[in-house]
Structure formats: structure tokens, C-alpha cells
PDB file of N, CA, C and O in Angstrom:
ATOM      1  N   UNK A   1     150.283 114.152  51.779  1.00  0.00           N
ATOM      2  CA  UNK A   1     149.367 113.564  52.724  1.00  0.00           C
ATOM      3  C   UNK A   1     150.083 113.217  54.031  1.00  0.00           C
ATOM      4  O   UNK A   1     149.707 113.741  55.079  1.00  0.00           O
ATOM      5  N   UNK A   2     151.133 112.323  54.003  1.00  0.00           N
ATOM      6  CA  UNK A   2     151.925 112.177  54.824  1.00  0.00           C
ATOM      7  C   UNK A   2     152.240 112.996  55.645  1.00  0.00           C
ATOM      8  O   UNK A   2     152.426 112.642  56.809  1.00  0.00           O
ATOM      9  N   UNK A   3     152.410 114.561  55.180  1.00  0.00           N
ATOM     10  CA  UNK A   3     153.069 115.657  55.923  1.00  0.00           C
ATOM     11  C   UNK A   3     152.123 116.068  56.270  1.00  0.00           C
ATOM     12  O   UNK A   3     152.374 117.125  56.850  1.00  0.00           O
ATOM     13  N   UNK A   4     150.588 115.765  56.274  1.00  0.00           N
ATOM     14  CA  UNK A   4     149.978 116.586  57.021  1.00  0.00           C
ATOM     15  C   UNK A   4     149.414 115.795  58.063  1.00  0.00           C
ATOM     16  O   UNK A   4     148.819 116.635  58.738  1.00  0.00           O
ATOM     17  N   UNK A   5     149.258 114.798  58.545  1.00  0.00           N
ATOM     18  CA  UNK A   5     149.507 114.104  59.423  1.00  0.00           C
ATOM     19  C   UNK A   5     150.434 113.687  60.158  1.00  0.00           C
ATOM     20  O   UNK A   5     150.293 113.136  61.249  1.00  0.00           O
ATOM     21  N   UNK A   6     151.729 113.998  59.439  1.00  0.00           N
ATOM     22  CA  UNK A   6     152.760 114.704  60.944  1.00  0.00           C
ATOM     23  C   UNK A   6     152.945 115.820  61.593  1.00  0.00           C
ATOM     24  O   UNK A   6     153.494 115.980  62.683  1.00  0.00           O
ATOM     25  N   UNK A   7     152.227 116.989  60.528  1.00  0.00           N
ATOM     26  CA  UNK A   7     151.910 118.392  61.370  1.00  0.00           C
ATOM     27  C   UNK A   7     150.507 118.207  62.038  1.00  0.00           C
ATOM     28  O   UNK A   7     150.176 119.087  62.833  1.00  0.00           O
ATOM     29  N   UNK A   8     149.895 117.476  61.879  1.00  0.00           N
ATOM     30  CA  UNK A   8     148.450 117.311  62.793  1.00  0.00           C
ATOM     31  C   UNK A   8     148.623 116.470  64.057  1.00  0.00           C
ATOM     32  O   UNK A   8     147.919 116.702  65.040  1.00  0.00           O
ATOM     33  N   UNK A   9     149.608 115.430  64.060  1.00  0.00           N
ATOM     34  CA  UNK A   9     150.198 114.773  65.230  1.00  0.00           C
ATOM     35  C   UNK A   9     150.947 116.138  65.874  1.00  0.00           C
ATOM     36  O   UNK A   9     150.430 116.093  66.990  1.00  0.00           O
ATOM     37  N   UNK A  10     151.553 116.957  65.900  1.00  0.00           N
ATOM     38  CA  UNK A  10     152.545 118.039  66.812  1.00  0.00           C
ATOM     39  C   UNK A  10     151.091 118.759  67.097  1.00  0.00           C
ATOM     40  O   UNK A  10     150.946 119.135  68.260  1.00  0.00           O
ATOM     41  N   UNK A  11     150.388 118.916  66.518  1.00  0.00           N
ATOM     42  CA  UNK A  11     148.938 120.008  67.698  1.00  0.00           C
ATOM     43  C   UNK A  11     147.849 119.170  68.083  1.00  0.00           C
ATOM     44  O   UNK A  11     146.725 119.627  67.875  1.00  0.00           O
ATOM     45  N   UNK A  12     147.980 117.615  68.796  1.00  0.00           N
ATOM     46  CA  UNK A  12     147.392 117.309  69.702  1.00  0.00           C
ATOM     47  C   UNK A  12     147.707 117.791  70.787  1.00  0.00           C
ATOM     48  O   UNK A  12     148.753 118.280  71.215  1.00  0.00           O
ATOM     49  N   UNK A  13     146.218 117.529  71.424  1.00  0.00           N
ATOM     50  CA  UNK A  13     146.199 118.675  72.756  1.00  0.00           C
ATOM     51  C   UNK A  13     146.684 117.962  74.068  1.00  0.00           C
ATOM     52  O   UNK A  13     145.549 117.524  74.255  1.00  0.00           O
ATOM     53  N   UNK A  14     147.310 117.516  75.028  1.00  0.00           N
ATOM     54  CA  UNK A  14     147.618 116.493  75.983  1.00  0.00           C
ATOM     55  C   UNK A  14     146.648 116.934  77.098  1.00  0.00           C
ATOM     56  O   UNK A  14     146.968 117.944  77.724  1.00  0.00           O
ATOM     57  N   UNK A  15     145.714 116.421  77.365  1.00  0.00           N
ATOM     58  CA  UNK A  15     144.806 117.183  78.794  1.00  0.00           C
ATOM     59  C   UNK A  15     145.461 116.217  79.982  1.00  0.00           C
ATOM     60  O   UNK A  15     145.701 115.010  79.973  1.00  0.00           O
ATOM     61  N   UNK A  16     145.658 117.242  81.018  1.00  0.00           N
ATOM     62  CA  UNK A  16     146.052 116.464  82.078  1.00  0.00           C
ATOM     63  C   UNK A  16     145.137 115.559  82.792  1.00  0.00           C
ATOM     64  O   UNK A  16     143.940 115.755  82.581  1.00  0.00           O
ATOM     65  N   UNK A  17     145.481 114.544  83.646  1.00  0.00           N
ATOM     66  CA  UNK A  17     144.020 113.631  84.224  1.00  0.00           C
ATOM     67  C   UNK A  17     143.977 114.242  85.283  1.00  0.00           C
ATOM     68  O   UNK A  17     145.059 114.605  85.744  1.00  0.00           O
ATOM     69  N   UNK A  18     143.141 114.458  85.783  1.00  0.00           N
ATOM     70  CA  UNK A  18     142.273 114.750  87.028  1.00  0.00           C
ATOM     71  C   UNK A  18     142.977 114.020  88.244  1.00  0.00           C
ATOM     72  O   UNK A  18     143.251 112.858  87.942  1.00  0.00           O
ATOM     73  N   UNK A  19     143.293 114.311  89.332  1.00  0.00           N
ATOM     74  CA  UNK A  19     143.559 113.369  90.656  1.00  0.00           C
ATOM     75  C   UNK A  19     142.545 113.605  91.368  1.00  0.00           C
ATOM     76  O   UNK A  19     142.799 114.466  92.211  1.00  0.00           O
ATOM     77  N   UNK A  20     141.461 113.208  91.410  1.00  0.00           N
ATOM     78  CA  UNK A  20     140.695 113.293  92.131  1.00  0.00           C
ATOM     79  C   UNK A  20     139.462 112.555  91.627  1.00  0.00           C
ATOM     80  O   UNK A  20     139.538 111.837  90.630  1.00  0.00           O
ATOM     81  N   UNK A  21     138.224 112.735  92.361  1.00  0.00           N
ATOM     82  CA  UNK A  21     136.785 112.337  91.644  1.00  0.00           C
ATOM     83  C   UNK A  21     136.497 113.677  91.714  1.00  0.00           C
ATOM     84  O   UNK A  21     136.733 114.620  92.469  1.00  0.00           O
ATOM     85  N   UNK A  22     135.324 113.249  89.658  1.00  0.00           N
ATOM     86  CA  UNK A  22     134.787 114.182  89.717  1.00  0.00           C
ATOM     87  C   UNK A  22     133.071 114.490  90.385  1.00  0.00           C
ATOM     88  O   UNK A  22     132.395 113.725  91.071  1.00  0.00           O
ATOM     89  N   UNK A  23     132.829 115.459  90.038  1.00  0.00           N
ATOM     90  CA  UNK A  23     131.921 115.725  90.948  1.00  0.00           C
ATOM     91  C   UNK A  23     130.206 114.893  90.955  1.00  0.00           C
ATOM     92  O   UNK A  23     129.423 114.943  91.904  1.00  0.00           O
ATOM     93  N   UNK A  24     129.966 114.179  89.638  1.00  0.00           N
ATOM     94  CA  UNK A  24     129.232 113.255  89.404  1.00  0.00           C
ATOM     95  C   UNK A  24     129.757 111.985  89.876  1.00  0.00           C
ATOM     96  O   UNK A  24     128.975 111.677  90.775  1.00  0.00           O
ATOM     97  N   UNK A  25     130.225 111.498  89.826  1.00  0.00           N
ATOM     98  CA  UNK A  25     131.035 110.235  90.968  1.00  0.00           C
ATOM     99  C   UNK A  25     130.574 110.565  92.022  1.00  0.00           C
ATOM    100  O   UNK A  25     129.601 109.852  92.269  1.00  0.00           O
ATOM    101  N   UNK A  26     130.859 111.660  93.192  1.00  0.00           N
ATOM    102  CA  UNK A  26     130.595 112.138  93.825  1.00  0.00           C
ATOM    103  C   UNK A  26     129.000 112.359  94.476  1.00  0.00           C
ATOM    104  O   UNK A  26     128.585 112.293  95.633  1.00  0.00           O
ATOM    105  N   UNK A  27     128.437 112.600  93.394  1.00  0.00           N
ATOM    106  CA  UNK A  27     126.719 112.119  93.559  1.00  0.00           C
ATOM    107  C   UNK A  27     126.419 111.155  93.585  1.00  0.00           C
ATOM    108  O   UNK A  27     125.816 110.692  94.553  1.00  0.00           O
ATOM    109  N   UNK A  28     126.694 110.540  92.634  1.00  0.00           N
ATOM    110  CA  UNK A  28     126.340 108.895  92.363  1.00  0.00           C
ATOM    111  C   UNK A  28     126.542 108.229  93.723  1.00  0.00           C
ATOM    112  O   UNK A  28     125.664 107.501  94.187  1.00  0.00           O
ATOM    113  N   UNK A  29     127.820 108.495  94.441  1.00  0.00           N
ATOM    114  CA  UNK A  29     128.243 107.695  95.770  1.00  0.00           C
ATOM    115  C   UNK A  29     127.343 107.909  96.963  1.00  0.00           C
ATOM    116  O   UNK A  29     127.142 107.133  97.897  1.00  0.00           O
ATOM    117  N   UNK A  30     126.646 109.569  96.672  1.00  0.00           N
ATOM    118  CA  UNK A  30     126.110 109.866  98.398  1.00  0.00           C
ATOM    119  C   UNK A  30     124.775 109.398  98.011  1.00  0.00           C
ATOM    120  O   UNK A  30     124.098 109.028  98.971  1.00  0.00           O
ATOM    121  N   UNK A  31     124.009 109.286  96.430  1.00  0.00           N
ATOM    122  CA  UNK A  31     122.953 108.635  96.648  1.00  0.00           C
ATOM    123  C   UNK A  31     122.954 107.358  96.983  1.00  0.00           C
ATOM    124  O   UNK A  31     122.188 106.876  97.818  1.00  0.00           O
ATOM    125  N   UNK A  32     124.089 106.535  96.149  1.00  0.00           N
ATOM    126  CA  UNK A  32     124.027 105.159  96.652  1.00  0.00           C
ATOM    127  C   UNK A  32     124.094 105.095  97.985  1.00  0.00           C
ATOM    128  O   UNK A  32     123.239 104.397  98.531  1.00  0.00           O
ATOM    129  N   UNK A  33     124.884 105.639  98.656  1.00  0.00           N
ATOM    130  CA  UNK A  33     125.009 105.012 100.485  1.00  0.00           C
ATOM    131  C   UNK A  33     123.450 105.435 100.973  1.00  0.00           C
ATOM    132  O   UNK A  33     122.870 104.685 101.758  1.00  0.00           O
ATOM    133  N   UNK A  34     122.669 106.885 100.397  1.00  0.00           N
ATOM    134  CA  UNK A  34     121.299 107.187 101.181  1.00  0.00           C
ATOM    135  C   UNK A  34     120.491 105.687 100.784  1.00  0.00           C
ATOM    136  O   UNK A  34     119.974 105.015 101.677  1.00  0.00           O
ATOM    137  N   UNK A  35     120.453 105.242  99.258  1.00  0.00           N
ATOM    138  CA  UNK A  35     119.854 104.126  99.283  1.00  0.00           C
ATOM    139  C   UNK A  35     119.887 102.870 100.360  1.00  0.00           C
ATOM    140  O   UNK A  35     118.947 102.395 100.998  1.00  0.00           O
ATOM    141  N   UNK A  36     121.373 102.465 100.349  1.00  0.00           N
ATOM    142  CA  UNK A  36     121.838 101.002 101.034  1.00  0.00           C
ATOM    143  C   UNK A  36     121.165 101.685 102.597  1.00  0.00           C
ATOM    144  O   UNK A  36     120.432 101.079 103.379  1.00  0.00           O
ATOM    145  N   UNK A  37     121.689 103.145 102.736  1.00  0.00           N
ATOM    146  CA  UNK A  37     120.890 102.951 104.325  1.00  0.00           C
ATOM    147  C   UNK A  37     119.702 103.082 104.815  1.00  0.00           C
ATOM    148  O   UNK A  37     119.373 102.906 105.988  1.00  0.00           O
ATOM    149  N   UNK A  38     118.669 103.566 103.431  1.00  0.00           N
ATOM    150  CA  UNK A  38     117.505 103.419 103.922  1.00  0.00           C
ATOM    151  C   UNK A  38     116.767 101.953 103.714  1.00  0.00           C
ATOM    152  O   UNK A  38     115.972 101.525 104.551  1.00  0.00           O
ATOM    153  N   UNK A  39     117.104 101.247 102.539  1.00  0.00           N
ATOM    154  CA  UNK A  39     117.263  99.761 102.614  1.00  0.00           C
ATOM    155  C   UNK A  39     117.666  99.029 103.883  1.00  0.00           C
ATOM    156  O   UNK A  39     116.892  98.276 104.475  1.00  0.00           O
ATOM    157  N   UNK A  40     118.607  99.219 104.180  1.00  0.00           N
ATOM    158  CA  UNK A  40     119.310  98.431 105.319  1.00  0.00           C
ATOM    159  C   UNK A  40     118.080  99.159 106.659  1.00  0.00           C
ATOM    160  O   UNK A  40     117.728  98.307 107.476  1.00  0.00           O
ATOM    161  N   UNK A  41     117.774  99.883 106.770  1.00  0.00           N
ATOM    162  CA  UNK A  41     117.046 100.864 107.667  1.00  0.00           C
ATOM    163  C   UNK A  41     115.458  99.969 108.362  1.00  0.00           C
ATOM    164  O   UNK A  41     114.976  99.762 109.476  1.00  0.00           O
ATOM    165  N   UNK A  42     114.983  99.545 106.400  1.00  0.00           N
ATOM    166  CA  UNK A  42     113.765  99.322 106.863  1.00  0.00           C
ATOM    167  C   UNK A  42     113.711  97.511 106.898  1.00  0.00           C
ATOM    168  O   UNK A  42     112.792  96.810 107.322  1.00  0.00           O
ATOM    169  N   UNK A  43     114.863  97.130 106.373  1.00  0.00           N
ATOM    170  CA  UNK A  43     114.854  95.779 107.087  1.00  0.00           C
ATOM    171  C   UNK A  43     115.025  95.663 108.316  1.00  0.00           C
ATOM    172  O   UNK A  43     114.270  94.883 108.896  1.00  0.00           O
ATOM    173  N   UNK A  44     115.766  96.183 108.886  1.00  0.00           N
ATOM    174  CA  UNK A  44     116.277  96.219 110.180  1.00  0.00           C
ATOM    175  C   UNK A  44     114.610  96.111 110.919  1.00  0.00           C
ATOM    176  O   UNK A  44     114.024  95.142 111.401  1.00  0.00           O
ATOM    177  N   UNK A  45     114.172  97.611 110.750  1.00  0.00           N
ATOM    178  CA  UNK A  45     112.638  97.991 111.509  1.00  0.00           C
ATOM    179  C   UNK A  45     111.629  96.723 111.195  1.00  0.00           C
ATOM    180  O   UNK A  45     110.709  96.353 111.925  1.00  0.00           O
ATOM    181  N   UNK A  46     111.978  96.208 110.068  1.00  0.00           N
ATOM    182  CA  UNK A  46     110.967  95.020 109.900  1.00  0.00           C
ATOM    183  C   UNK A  46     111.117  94.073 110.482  1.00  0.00           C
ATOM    184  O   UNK A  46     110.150  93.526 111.011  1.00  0.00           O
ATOM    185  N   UNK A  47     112.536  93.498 110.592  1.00  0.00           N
ATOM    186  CA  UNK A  47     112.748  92.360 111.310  1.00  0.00           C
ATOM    187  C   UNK A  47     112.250  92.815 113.137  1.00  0.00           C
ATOM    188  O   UNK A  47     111.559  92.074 113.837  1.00  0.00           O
ATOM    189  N   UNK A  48     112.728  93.978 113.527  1.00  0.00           N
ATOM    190  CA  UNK A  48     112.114  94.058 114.883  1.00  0.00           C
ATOM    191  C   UNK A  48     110.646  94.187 114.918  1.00  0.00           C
ATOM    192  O   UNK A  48     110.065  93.311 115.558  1.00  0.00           O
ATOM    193  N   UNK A  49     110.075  94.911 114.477  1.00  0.00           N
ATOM    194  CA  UNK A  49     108.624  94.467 114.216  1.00  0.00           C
ATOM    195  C   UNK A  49     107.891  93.402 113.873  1.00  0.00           C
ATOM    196  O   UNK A  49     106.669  93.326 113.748  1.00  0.00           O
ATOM    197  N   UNK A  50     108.790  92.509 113.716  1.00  0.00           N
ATOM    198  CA  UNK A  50     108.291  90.950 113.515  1.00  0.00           C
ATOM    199  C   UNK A  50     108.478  90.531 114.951  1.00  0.00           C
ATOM    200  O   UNK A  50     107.677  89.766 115.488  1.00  0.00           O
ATOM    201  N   UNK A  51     109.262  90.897 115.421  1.00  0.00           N
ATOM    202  CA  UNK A  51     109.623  90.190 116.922  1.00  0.00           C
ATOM    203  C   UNK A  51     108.913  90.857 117.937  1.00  0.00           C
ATOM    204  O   UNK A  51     108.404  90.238 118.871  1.00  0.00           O
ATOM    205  N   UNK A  52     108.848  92.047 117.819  1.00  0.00           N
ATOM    206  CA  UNK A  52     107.746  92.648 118.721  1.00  0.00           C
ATOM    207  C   UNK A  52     106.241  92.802 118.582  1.00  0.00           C
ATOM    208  O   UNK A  52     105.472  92.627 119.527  1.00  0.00           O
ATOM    209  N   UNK A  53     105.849  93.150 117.318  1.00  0.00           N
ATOM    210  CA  UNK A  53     104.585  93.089 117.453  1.00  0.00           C
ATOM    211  C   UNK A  53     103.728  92.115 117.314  1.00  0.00           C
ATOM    212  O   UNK A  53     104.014  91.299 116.437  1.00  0.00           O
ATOM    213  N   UNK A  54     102.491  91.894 118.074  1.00  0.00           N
ATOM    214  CA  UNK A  54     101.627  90.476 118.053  1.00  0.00           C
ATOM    215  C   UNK A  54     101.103  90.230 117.037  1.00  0.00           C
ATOM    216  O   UNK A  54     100.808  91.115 116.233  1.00  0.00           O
ATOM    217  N   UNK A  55     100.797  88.601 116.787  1.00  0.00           N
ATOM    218  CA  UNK A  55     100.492  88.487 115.256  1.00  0.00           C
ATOM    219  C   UNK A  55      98.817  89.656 115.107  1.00  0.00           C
ATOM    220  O   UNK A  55      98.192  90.543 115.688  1.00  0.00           O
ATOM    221  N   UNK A  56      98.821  89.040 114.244  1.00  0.00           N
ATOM    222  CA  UNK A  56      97.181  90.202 113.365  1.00  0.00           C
ATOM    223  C   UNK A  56      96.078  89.359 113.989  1.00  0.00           C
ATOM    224  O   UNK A  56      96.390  88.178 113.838  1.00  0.00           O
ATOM    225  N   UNK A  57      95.313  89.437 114.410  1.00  0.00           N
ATOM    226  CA  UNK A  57      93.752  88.775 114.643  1.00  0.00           C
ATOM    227  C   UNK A  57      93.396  88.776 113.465  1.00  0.00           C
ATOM    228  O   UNK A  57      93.687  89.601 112.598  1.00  0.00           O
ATOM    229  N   UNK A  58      92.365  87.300 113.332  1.00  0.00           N
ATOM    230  CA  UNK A  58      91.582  86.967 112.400  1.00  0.00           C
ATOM    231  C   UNK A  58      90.374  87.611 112.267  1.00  0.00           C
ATOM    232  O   UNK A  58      89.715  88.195 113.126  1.00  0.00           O
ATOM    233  N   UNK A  59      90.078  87.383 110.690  1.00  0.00           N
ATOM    234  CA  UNK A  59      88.740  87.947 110.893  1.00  0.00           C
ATOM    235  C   UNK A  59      87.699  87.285 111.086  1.00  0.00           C
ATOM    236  O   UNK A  59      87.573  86.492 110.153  1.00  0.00           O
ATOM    237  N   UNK A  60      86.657  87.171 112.018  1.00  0.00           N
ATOM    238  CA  UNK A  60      85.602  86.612 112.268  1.00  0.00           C
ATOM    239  C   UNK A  60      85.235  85.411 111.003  1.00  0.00           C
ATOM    240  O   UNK A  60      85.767  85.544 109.900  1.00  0.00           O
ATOM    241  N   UNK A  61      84.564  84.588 111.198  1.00  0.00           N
ATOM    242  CA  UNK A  61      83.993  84.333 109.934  1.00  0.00           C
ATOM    243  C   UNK A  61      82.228  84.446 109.858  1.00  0.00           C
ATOM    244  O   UNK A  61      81.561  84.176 110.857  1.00  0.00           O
ATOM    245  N   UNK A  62      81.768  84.751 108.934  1.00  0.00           N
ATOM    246  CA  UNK A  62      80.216  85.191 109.076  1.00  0.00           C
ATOM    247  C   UNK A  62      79.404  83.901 108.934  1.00  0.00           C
ATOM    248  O   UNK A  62      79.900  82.869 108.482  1.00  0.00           O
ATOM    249  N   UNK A  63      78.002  84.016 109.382  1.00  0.00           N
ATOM    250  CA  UNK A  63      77.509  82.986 109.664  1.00  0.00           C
ATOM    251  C   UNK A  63      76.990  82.247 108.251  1.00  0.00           C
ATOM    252  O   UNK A  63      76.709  81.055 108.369  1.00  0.00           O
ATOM    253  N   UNK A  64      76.884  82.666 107.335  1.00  0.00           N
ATOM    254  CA  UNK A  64      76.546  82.134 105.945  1.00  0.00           C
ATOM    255  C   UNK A  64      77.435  81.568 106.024  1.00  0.00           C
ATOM    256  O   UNK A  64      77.264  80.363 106.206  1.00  0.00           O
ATOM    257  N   UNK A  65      78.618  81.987 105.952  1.00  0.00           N
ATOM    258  CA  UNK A  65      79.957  81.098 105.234  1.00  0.00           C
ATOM    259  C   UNK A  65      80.473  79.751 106.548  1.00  0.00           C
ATOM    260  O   UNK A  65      81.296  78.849 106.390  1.00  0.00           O
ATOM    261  N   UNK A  66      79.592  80.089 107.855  1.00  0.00           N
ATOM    262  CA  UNK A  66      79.542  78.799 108.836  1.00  0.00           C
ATOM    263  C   UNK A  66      78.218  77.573 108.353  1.00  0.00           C
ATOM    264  O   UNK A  66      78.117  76.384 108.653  1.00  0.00           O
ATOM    265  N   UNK A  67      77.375  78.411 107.547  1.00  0.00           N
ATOM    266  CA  UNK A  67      76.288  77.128 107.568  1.00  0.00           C
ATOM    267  C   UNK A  67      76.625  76.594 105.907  1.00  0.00           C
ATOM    268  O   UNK A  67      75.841  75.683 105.643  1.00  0.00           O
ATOM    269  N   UNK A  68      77.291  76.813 105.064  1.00  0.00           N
ATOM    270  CA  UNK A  68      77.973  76.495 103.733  1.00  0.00           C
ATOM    271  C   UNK A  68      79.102  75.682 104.263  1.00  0.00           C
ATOM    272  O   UNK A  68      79.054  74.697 103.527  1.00  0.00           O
ATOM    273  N   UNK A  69      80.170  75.475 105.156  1.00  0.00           N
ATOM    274  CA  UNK A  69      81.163  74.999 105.690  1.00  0.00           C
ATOM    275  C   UNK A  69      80.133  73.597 106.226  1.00  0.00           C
ATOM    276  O   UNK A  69      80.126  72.469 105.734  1.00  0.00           O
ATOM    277  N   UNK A  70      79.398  74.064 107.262  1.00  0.00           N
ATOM    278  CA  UNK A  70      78.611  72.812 107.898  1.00  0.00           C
ATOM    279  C   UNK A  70      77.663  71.228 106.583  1.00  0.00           C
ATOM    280  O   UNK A  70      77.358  70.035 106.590  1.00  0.00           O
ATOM    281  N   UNK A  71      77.620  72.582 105.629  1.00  0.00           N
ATOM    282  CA  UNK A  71      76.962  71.698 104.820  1.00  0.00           C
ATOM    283  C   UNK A  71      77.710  71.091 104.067  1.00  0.00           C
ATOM    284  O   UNK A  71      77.453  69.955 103.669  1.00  0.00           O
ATOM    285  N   UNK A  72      78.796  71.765 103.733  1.00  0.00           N
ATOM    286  CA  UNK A  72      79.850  71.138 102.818  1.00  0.00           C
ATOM    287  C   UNK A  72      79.973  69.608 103.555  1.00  0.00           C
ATOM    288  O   UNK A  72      79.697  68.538 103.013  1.00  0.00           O
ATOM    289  N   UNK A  73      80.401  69.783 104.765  1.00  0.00           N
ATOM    290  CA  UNK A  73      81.425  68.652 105.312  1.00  0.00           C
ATOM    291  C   UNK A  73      80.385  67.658 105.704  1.00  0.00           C
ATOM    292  O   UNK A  73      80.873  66.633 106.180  1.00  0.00           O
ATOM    293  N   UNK A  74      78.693  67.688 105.612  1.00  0.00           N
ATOM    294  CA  UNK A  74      77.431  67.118 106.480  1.00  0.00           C
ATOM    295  C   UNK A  74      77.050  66.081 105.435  1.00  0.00           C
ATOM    296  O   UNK A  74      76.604  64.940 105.555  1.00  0.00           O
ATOM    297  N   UNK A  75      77.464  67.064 104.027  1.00  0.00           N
ATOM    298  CA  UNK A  75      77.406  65.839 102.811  1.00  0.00           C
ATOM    299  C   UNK A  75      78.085  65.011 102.298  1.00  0.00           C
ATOM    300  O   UNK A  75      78.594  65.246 101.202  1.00  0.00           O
ATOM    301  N   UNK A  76      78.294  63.744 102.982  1.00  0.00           N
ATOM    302  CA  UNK A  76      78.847  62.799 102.648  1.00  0.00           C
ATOM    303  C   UNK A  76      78.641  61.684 101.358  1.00  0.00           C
ATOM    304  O   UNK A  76      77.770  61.969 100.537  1.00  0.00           O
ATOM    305  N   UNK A  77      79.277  60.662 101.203  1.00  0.00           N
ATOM    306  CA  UNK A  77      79.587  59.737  99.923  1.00  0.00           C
ATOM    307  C   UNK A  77      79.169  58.568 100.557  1.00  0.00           C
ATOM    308  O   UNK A  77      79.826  57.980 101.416  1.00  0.00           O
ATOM    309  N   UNK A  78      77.616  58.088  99.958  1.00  0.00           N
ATOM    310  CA  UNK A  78      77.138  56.646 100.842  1.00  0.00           C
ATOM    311  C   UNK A  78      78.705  55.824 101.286  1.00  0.00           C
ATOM    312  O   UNK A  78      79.807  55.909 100.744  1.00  0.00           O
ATOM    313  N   UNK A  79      78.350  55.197 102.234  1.00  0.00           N
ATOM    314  CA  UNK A  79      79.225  53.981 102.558  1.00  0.00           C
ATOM    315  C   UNK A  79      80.385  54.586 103.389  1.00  0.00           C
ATOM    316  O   UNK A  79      81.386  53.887 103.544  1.00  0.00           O
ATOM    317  N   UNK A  80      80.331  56.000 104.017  1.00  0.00           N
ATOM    318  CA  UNK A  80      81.568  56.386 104.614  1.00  0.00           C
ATOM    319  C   UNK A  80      81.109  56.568 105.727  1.00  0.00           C
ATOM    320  O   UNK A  80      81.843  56.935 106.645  1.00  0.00           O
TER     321      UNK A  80
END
């Protein structure tokens, strides 16, 4: 038993390491930076679009929901 686990230790294979990245690293990196810069991209555009463009106009309010408002506030609590 012994001896065949010292002839099986002499034909391991030694693979050399790589100096470099491989080529999935390599993807992984150019999607991440397209992410961070289209992230970084549309904050940017948002924050200037906060500063430049005028706020939103309201929307009207309709006249039902003015004579429901009037009545709400017309009905008072004796003694006030």
C-alpha cells in the first residue's frame, strides 16, 4: 500500500500558474466599470436635473373635491 502511494506521489502533474488574468476576470472587470459608470452617469444627470429643471405644476383640484373640502372644514363642534 505504502508503495503505491509513493509511486502515485512521483506522477503528480505540477501545472504552472498563470501570470496574468484570466480571461473571465477580465469580463467580470469591464462589466463592472460599464455598471459603476452608468450608475455614476445617471446620478450625476439626476442631480443636474434637479437643479435645472422647474418643479412639476400641480394638478388642478376639481370642483367636487372643493365643495367636500368647504364642507368638511364649515362643520364645526358646538362651542368653537
Amino acid at each position: 500500500m505504502a508503495e503505491q502511494f509513493a509511486e502515485s506521489a512521483n506522477n503528480v502533474i505540477i501545472e504552472e500558474v498563470n501570470k496574468g488574468l484570466n480571461p473571465g476576470m477580465i469580463v467580470l472587470l469591464v462589466v463592472a466599470t460599464f455598471l459603476l459608470l452608468f450608475f455614476v452617469g445617471n446620478y450625476a444627470l439626476y442631480l443636474y436635473a434637479q437643479k435645472t429643471l422647474p418643479p412639476k405644476k400641480k394638478k388642478p383640484v376639481s370642483k367636487k373635491k372643493l365643495k367636500r373640502e368647504k364642507l368638511k372644514q364649515g362643520v364645526s363642534a358646538p362651542g368653537e
